[in-house]
Every structure is written in C-alpha cells, then in structure tokens.
N, C-alpha and C positions, 0 to 999 in steps of 0.2 A: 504493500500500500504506500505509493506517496502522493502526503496533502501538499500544498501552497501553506506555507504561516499561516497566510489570512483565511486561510478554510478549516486547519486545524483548530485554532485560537476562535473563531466562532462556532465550532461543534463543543469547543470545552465550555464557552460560554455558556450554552444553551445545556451543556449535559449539568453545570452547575443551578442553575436556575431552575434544573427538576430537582435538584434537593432541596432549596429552597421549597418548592411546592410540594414535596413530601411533607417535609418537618413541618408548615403551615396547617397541611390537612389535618395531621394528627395530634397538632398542637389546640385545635380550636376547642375541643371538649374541655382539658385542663383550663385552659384561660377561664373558660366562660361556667367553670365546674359550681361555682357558686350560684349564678344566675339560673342555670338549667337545673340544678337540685333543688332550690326554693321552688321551680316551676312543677316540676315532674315528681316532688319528695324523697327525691332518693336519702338515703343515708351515708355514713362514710361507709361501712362493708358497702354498699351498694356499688359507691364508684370506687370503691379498689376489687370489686368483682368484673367491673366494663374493662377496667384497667389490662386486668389478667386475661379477660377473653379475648381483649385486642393482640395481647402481645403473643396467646397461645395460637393465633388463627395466622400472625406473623413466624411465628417457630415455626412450625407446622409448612407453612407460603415458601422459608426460605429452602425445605429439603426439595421441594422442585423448581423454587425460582431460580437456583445456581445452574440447574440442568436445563431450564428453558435459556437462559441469557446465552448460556454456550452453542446451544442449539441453535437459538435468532441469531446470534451475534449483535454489537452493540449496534448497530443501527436498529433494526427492528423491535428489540428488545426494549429500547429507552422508550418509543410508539405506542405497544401494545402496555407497558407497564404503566405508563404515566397515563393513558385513556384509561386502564382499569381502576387505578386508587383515586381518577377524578371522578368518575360515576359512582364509587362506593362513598367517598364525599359526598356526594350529594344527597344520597337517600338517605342522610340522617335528616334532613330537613323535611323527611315526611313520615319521622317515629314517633310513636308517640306513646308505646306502652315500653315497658321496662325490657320485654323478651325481645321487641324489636330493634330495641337499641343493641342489645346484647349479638343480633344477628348483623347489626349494620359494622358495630365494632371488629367483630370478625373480617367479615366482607371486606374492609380498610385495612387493618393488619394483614391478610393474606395476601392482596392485592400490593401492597404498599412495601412487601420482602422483594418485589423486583429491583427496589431501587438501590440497593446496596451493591448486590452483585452486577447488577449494569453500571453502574458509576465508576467502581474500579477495573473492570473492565475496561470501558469506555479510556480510563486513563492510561492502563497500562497499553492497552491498543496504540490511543494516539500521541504518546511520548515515549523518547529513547528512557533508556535505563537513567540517566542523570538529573533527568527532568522530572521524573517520577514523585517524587517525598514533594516537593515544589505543588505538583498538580494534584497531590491528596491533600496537602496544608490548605490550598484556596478552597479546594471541595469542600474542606471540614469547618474554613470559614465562611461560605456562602451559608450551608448548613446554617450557621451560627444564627448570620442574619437573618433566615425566617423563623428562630425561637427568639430577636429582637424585635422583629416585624409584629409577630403574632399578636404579643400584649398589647403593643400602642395601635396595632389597625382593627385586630379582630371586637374589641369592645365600641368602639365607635361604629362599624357596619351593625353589632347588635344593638345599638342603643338608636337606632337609626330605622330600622328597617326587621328588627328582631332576631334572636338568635338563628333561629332556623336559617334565616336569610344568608349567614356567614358560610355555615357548610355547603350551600346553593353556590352563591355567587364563586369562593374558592375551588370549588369542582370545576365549574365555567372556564376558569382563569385556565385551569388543566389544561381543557380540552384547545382551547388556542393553543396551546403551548405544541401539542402533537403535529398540528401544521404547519408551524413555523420548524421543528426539527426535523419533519418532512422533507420541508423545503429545502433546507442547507443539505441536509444529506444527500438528496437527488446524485447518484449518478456514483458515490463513491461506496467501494466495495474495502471492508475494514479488511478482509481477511482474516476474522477472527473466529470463525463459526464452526464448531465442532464435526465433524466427518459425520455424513447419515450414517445410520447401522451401528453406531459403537457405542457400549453401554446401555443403562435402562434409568428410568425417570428420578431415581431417588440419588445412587451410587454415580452416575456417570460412567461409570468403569471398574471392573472389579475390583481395582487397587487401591482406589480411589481411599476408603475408611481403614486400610491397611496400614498406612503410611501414616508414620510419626507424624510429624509436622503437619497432619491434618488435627489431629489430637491436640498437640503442643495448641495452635489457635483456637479450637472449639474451647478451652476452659478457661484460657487467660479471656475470651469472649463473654463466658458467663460471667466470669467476677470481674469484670471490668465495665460489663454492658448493666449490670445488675443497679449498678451506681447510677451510671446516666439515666437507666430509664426509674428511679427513683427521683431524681431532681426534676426530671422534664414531666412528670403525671403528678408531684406530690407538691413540688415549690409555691404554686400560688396559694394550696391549702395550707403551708408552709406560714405563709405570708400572714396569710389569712387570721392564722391560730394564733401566731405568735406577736402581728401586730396591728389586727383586728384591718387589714387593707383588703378591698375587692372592688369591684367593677372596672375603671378607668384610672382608681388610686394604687392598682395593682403595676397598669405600663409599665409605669417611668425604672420602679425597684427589678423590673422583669427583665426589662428591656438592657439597663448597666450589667445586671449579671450575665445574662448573654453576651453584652460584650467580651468577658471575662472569656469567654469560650470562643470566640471568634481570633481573638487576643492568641491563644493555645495552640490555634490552628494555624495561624499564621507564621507566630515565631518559631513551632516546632517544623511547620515544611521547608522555613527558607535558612533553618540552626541545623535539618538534615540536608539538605544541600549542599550548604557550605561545606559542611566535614567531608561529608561524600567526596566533594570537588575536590576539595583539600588534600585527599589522600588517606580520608582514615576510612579505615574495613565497615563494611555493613554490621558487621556482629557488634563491632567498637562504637559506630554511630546509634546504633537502635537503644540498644542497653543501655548507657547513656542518657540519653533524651528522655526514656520511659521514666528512667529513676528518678529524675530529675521532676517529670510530671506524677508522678505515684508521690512526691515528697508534697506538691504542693496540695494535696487532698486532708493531709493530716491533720489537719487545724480546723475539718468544718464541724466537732461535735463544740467547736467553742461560740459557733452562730445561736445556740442557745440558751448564751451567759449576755451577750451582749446587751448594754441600753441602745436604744433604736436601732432603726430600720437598716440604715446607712452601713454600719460597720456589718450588718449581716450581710447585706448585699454586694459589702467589698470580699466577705469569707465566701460566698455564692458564686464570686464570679474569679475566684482561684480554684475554687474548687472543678469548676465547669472547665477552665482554661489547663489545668491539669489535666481530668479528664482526654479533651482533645488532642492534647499532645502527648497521650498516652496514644489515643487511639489512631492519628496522623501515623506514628512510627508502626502501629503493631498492621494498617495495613499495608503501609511501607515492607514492610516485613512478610505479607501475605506475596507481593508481586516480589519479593528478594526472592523465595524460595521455591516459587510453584512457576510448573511451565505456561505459558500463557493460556495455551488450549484449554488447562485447567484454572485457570481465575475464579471465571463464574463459581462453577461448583465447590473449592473451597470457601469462599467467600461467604457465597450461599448457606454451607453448614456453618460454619465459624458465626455467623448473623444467626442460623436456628439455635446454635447451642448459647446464646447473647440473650435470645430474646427467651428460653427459659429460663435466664436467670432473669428477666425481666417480670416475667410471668410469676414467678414467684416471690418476684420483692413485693410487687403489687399488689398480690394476695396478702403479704403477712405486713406490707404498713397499713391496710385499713384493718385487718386484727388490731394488729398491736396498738393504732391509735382506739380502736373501737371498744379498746380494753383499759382505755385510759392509760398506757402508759407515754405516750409523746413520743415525739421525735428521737429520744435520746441512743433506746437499742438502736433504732433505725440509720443512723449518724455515724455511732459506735463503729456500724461495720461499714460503710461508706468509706471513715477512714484509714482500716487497713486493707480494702479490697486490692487495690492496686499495685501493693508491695504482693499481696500474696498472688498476683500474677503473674506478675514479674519474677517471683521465685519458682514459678513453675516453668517459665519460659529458658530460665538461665538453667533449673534441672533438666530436661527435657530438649533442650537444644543448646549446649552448651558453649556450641559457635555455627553463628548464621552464616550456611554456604550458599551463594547466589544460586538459582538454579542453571547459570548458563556456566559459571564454573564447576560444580557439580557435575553437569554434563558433558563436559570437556575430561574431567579427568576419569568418569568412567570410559570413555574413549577408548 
C-alpha cells in the first residue's frame, strides 16, 4: 500500500474522530446518569447493572470484532463499525422501561468493541514502525477529547431538547461520519485483510490463544481497563456524592479531568517516540513509560480527603493521564509484538479480556456503594491496578521482541 501524506494524514484524521464518536456514545448515559434516574427511578444497583450489561455485550462484541476487523480490513471495518454503535445510539432515545435499556446497552457495547480493534489496526496499517506510539498517543488523545466534549455538550443538547434527544442526534453525527470515510477511502486498498479460508470466528487461527503474549495483554487489559472503565461510568456519581455537582455544574470538573487524560496520551506517544528514535529498545521504552504512568494513579484514594472540588479534579485528571499513558505504550506494545495480519484479533481479545474487568468493576461499585461503603474499596484498588500489571507484563515477557525481529531471527 502506498498513501500520499495528504491521504494518509486525512484517513488518520477521520479514523481518530471515530473514537471521538465512540467514547461520546457511551459517555452520554454516565453524564446524564442523574437526570435519567430521577426520570426512569433507577437506583445505584440499577445503573451499575446497565453498566455491567454494556460492558458484558462489549467483552463478548470484542471475541468477534478482532476476527471481523481482520476479515474487513480497516477500510470496511471502521464503515460497518461506526454505522453499527451509531444506530444502537440511537435507540436509547426510544427506551423506556428498564429491560429495554438493559437490551439497548448491550446493543452499544457489542457494536461499539469494533472500534478498538479497527483503530489500531487502522494505525498500524497506515504508519511505519516509528511512527507508530506517535499515532496511538493522538488516538488516545482525541479519545480524550470526547470524554471532555461529553460533559460541557451533552447536558446543554438535554437541557435543550431533552435527554433522549442526545442519544438521537449523537447516533446522527455517526452516521455522517460513514460517508465522509467512504469518501477518502475510495479507491485505496490497505492490504490488511486476512486471507479467506483461514481460521474461525472467535480464534482466528489455531495459535492464535496458544501464544504467550496473547495472555501476557489479555490480563495486564483487565487490570488496567478495570480502572478506566470505573472512572468513565462512576466519576460524575463520583462528583455527585462527594460534592453534591450535577446537570451543567458537572462540565466544567469533567471536562479538566479529561484533560488530564488527553495530557497522558499525548506526552506518553511523543516521550515513546523520542526514545524509540533515540535508540532505546522497545522493551526499555515500554516498561519505562508504563511505570512511570502506573506511579501517577497512586494518589487517587486521596480525592476522598480533599476540601473541594478542585484539588479532586486535579487527582482525577493524573489519574486518567496515567491511565492513558499506561494504555498509549501497552498498545504500542500490542503492534511491537504481533504480526500485523494478527492486530485485529489480538487486540480484539486483549479489549474482551479489558472489558471483563470492566464488567465486573461495574457490578461491585454499585454493591459496594449500595452497601454504603463509598468510594474508598473502590479507589483502594484503582491505585495498585496498574503496578500489578505491569508486574505481570515484566513476569511474562521479560523482554519485548519486535515481531519483525522475532521473525528475522527465526529465519
């Protein structure tokens, strides 16, 4: 495959602006979690039960989204993925009992596991090996911006036109979005598309769950995804509990701690570039950078000592920017070691084995708050998740070999 710059650098655009419209989708329920439970009476079990259905119909989405994206290849695959999670978007705007939410949440998680696996794909596709950690850091910070977008826009379209209206109009925005990546793509072939006949819909290939460093990602995935999707479903109620903010007084605190993460994703793609360039080893650069992001999580059970809002939202948004620069290097690390034909599919499971621990945070913080005991367990493990996946990556792979020198020196 070769692009022009200017045709490369507008597919990345547009492949970044679907995460954006990812994370907005499944961001509008949390923003608006207080507005829609006064409406609909949910309870907190209640929305850490939608929580856990979304993320379970997401675990579940990614054992075949790995194996469809390889199959499409990233052109087709970003099309059919991003028109599916904008129609399951939308039919929340016509639920209205509690089972049907539960079905729509599904529906959006399942649908919405495309977009992981096509997005590193998409990157490892259209950039050399150097460029690479560079073009997951901006991924992970566009990402960013629509968990900043989410607070300050989606409560004005509800306050406007009503909640429903948000998941309507966001589904909308999708569906533009599929013609315009249409359109750029016209005419070019990635070369990324897995061979028909080989494999089956779950494995890809027999080897495929065989192989260490499929393992080694699937768990530093859970404990590491476990965190993130606890801040991004629980932080407004976070907010909320701790200092009585909701509707529009929610933004502004939402919005700077996503900076925080945006911040993570930035500095950790272009702090692994440099080294990269520099001459230090993939094994030297990754491990590094992670530790470095696993350090700055340690300090968020202290967001529940603080006086005001402020200093929580400054531990909020180290915490998130950690986060990302854990997760910038670990899939840096996914495209280090797997051949490209295999991206999707590990990615894909590394994302299911993410989203049960996601699944499972969700379920036991509406417990544990619906038990009365706060945020604290919940924080407690927030702050060592990220050392103890990092200690499993450094057990289990004790030095990151590229997959293209890897396969030079089985030669």
């Amino acid at each position: 495959m070769i692009l022009s710059p200017r045709r490369r650098w507008l597919l990345f655009a547009l492949a970044l602006t679907a995460g954006v419209l990812n994370l907005v989708d499944r961001q509008i329920i949390s923003v608006l979690k207080p507005t829609i439970a006064a409406d609909l009476g949910w309870s907190d079990d209640d929305y850490g039960t939608l929580a856990a259905w979304f993320q379970a119909g997401a675990a579940f989405g990614f054992l075949a989204a790995g194996w469809i994206v390889d199959r499409l290849g990233a052109k087709w695959a970003n099309a059919a993925g991003v028109a599916a999670w904008s129609l399951a978007a939308m039919t929340h705007g016509w639920a209205h009992t509690f089972s049907q939410f539960v079905l729509c949440r599904i529906g959006l998680g399942a649908t919405e596991s495309m977009g992981t696996p096509a997005g590193v794909k998409t990157i490892a596709t259209i950039f050399p090996p150097n460029l690479r950690s560079l073009g997951f850091g901006l991924s992970n910070a566009m990402n960013s911006l629509g968990a900043i977008l989410a607070p300050l826009g989606i409560p004005l379209v509800a306050a406007v036109w009503g909640w429903r209206a948000a998941f309507v109009l966001a589904g909308a925005v999708g569906l533009v979005w599929v013609m315009a990546w249409l359109a750029a793509s016209r005419g070019v072939d990635f070369g990324d598309r897995q061979p028909a006949g080989s494999g089956n819909l779950i494995s890809g290939d027999k080897l495929f769950l065989k192989e260490g460093r499929t393992w080694t990602i699937a768990l530093a995935k859970v404990l590491s995804d476990a965190t993130w999707w606890l801040m991004l479903f629980w932080m407004p109620d976070y907010f909320n509990r701790q200092f009585g903010l909701s509707g529009t007084d929610l933004g502004p605190p939402l919005a700077l701690a996503y900076c925080g993460s945006a911040a993570g994703s930035l500095i950790s793609g272009f702090a692994a570039n440099r080294l990269l360039s520099s001459g230090w080893s993939a094994n030297r650069t990754r491990k590094t950078l992670m530790l470095i992001s696993a350090l700055c999580v340690v300090p968020v059970p202290l967001a529940l000592h603080v006086e005001g809002y402020w200093p929580a939202v400054a531990l909020m948004a180290l915490t998130l920017a950690g986060h990302q620069g854990f997760s910038t290097n670990l899939f840096g690390l996914i495209a280090d070691v797997t051949p490209r034909h295999k991206v999707g599919r590990v990615t894909g499971f590394g994302a299911f084995c993410g989203n049960l621990g996601g699944t499972a945070i969700s379920k036991i913080a509406g417990l544990v708050l619906a038990a009365g005991l706060g945020y604290g367990p919940l924080f407690a493990f927030a702050a060592v998740s990220y050392l103890l996946a990092l200690g499993w990556i450094q057990l289990t792979m004790p030095k990151i070999v590229p997959a293209e020198d890897a396969d030079s020196s089985r030669a």
